[in-house]
OpenMM code with the backbone's topology and positions (N, CA, C; nanometers):
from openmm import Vec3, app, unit

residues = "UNK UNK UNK UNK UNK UNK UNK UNK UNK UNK UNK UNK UNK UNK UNK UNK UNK UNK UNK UNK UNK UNK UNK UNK UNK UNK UNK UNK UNK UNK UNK UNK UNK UNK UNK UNK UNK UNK UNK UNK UNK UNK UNK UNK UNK UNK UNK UNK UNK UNK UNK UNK UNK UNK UNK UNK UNK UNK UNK UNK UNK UNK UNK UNK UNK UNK UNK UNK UNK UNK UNK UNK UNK UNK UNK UNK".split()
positions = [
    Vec3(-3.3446, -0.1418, 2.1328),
    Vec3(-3.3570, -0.2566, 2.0490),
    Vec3(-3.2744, -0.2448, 1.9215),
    Vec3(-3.2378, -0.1017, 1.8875),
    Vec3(-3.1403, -0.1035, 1.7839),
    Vec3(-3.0208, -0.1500, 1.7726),
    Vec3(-2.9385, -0.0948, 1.8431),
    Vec3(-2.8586, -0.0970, 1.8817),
    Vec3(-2.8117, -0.2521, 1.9118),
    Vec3(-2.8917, -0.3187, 1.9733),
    Vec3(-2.8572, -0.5191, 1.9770),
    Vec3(-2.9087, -0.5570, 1.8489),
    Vec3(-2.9865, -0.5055, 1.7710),
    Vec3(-3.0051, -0.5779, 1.6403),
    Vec3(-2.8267, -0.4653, 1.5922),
    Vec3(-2.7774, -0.3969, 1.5737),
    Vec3(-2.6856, -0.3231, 1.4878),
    Vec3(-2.5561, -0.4199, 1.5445),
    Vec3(-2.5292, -0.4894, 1.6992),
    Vec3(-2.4532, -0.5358, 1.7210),
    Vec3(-2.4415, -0.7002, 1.6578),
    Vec3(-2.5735, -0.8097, 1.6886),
    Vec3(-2.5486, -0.8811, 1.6158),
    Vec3(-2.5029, -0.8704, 1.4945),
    Vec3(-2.5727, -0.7630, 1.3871),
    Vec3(-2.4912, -0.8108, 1.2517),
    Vec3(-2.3843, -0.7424, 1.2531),
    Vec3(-2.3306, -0.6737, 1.3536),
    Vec3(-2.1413, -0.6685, 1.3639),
    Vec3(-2.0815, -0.8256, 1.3975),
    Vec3(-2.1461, -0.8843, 1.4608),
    Vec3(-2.0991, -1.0079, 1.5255),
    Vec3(-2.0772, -1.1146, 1.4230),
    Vec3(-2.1941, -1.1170, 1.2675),
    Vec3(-2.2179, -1.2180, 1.2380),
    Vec3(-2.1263, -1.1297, 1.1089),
    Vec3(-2.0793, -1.0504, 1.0762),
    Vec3(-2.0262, -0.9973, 0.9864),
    Vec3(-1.8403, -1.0171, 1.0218),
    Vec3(-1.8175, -1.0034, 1.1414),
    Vec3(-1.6884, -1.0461, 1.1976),
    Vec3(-1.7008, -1.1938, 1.1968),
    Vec3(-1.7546, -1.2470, 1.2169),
    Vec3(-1.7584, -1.4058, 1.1936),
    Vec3(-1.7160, -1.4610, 1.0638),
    Vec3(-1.8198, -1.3917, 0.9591),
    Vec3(-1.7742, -1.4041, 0.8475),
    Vec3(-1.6830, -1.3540, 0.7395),
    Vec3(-1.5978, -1.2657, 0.8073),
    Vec3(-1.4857, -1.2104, 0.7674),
    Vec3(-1.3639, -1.3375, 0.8518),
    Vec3(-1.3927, -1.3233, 0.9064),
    Vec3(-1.2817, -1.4495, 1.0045),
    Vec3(-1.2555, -1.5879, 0.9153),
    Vec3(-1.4226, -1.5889, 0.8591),
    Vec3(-1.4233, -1.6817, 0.7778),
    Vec3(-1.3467, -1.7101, 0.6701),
    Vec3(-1.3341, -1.6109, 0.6003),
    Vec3(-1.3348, -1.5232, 0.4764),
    Vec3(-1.1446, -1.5430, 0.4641),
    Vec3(-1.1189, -1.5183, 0.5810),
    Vec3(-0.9862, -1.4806, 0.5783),
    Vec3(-0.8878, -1.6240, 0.6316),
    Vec3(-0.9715, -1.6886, 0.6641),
    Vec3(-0.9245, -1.8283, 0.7033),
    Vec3(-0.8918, -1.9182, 0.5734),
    Vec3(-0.9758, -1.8552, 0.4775),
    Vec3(-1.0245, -1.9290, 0.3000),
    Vec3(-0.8926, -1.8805, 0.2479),
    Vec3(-0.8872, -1.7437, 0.2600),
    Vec3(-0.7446, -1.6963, 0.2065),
    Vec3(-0.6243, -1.7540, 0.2424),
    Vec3(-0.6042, -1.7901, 0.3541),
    Vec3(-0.5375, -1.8066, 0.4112),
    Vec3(-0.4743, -1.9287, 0.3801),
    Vec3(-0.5776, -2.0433, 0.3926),
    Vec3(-0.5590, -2.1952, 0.3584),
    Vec3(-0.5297, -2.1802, 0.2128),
    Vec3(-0.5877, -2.0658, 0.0802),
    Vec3(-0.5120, -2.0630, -0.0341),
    Vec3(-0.4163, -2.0413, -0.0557),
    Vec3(-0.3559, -1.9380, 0.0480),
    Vec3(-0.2117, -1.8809, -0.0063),
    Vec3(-0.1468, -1.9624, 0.0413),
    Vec3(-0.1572, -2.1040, 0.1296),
    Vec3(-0.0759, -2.2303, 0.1370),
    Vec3(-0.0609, -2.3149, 0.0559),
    Vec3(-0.1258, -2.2742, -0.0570),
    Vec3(-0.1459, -2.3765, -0.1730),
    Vec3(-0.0099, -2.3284, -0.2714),
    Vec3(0.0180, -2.1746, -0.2745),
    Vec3(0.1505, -2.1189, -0.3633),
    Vec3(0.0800, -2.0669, -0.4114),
    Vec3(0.1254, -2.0535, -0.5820),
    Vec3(0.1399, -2.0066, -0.6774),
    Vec3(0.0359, -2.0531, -0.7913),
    Vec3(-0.0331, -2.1934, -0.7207),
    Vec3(-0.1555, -2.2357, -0.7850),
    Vec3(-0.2531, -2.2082, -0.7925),
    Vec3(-0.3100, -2.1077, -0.7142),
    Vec3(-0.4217, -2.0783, -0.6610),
    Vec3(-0.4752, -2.0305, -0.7392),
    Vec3(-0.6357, -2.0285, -0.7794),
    Vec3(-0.6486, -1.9719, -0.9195),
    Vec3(-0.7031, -1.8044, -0.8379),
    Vec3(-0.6744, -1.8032, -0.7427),
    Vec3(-0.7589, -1.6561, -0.7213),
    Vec3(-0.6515, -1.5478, -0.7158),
    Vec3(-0.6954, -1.4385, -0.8034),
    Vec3(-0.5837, -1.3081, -0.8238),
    Vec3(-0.5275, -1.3497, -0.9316),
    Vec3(-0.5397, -1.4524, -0.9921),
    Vec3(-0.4661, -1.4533, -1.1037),
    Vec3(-0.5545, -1.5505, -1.2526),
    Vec3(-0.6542, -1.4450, -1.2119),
    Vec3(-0.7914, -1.5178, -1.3546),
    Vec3(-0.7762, -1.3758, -1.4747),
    Vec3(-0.8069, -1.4244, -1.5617),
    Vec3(-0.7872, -1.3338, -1.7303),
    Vec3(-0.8553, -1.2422, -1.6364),
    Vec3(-0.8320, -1.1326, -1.7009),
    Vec3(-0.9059, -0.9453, -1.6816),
    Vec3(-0.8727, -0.9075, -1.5605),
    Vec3(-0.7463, -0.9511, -1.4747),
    Vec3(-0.6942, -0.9127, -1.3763),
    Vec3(-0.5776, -0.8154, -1.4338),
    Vec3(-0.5188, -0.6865, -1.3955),
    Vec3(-0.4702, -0.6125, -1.4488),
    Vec3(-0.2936, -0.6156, -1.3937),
    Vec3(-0.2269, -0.6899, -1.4496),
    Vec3(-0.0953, -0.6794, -1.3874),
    Vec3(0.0237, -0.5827, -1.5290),
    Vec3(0.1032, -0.5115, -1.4836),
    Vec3(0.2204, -0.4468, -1.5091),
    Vec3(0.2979, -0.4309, -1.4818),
    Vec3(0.4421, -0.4841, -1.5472),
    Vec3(0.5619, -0.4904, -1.4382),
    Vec3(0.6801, -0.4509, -1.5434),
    Vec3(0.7210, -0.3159, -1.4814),
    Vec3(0.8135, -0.2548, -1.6145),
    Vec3(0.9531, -0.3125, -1.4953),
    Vec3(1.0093, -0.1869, -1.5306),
    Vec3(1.2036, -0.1858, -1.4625),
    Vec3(1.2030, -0.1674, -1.3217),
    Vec3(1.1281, -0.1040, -1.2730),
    Vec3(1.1327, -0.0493, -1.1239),
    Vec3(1.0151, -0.0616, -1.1129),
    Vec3(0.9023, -0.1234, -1.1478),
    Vec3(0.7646, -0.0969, -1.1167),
    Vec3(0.6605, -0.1963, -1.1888),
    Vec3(0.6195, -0.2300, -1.0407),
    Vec3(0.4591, -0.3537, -1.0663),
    Vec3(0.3615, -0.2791, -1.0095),
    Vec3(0.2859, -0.2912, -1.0744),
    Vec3(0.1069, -0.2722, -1.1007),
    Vec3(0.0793, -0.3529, -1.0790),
    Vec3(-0.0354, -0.4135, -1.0369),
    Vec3(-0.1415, -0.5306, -1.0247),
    Vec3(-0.3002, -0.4946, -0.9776),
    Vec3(-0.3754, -0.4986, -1.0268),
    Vec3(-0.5206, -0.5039, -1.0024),
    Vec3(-0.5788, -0.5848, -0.9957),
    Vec3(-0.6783, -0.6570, -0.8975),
    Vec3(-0.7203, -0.8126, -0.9353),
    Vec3(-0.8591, -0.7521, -0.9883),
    Vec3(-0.8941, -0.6718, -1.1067),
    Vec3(-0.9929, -0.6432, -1.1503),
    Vec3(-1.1430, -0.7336, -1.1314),
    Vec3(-1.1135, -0.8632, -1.2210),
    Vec3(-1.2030, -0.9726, -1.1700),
    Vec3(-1.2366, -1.0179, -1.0787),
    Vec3(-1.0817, -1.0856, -1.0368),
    Vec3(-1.1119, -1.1066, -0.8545),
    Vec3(-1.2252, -1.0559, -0.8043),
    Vec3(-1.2088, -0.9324, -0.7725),
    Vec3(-1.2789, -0.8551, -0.7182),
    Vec3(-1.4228, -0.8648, -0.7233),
    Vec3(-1.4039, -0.8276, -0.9026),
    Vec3(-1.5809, -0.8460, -0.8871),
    Vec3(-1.6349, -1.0428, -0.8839),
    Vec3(-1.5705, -1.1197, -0.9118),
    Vec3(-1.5914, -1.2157, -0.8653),
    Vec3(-1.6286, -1.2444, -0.7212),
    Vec3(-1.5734, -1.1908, -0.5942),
    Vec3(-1.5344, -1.1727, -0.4684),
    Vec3(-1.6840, -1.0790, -0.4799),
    Vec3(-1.7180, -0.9671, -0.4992),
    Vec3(-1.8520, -0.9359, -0.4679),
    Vec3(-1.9665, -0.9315, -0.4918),
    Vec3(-1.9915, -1.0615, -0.5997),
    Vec3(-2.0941, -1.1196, -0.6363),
    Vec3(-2.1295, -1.1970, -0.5348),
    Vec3(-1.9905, -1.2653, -0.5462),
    Vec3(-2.0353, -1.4302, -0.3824),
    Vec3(-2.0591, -1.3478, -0.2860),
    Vec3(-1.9981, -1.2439, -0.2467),
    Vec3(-2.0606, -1.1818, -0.1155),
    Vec3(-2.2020, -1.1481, -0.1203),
    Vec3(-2.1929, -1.0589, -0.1921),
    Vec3(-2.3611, -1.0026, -0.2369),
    Vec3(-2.4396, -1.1288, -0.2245),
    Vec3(-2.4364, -1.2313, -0.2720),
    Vec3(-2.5129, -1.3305, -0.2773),
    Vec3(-2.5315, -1.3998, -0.1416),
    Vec3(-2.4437, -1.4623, -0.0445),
    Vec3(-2.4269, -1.4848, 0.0655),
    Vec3(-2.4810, -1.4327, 0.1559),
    Vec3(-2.4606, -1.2425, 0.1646),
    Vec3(-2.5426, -1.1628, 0.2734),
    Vec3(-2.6749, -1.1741, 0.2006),
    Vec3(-2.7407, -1.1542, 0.0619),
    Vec3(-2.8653, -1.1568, 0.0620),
    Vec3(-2.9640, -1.2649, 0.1193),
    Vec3(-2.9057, -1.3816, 0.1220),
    Vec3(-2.9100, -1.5290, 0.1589),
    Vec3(-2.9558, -1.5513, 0.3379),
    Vec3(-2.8320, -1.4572, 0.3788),
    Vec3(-2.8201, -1.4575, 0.5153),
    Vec3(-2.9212, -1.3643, 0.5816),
    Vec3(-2.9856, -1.2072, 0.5419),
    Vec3(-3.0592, -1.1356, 0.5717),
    Vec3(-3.2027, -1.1183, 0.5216),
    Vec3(-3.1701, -1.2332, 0.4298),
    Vec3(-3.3312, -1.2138, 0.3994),
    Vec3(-3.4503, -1.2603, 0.4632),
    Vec3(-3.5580, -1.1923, 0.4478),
    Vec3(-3.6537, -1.2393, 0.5581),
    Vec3(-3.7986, -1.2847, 0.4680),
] * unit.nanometer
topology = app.Topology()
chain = topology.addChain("A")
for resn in residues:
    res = topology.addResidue(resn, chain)
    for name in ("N", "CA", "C"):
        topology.addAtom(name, app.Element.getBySymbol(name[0]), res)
């Protein structure tokens, strides 16, 4: 019984990565407008030979909504 409960939430976790990446996807058709990766406290550096970039925020922006979403989705 483990093991089919451990597979559904592979199933519903690939679903929502599919998801996830479909969102990206349809943004980065948008260009250069997109407000994601490029909000204040994102860490970019770009000397002579060399870029840095961190999407610091992004990020934690990106794992709040997640966090929030799976708690949403697994809670009982």
């Amino acid at each position: 019984m483990e093991l089919n409960h451990f597979a559904k939430i592979l199933v519903i976790m690939g679903i929502v990565l599919v998801g996830i990446g479909g969102l990206f996807y349809l943004m980065g058709s948008f260009g250069h407008h997109s407000w994601l990766g490029r909000l204040p406290g994102d860490i970019y550096i770009q000397r002579k030979n060399f870029v840095f970039y961190f999407p610091l925020v992004t990020s934690l922006i990106i794992s709040i909504l997640l966090s929030v979403v799976i708690n949403i989705i697994f809670r009982r």
